[in-house]
C-alpha positions, -999 to 999 in steps of 0.1 A, spaced: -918 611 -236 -883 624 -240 -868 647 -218 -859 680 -231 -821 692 -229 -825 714 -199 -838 717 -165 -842 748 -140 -823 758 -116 -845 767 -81 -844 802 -91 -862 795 -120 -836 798 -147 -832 774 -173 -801 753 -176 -792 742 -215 -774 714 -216 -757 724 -249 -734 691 -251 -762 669 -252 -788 690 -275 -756 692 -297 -752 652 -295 -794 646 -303 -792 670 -332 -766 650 -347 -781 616 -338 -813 631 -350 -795 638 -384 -779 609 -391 -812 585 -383 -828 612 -406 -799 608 -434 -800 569 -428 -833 563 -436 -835 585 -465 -812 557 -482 -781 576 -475 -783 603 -504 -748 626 -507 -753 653 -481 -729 683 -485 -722 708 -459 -700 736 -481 -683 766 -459 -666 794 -467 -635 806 -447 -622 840 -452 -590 849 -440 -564 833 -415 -583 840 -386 -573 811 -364 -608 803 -343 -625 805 -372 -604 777 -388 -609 758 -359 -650 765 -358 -650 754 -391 -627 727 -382 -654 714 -358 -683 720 -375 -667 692 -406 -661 672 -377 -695 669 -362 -710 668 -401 -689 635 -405 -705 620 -375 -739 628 -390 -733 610 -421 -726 642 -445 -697 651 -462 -677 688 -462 -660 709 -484 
């Protein structure tokens, strides 16, 4: 059984570990891409502006879509 990406805390809270669900999804993605034969997967964005965190969310979101097997425009 795997282990979901968060615990409580002994209030009762839950604790997200967002690194790691991050790191599955993209694991998950790329076994899922992989096995599909590799077909051309695209993730397109559209950045307005010169805001600069947006450029670097965007930035970040090509990276991680690299690492799952998919291309970015």
């Amino acid at each position: 059984m795997t282990q979901l990406p968060f615990d409580r805390t002994p209030g009762g809270a839950i604790r997200m570990d967002g690194n790691r669900l991050r790191d599955e999804t993209i694991a998950g993605l790329r076994a899922t891409i992989d096995s599909a034969g590799n077909p051309a997967v695209c993730l397109a964005t559209v950045l307005v502006g010169d805001d600069r965190p947006s450029q670097l969310y965007v930035a970040s979101k090509q990276k991680k879509a690299a690492e799952a097997g998919m291309t970015s425009r």
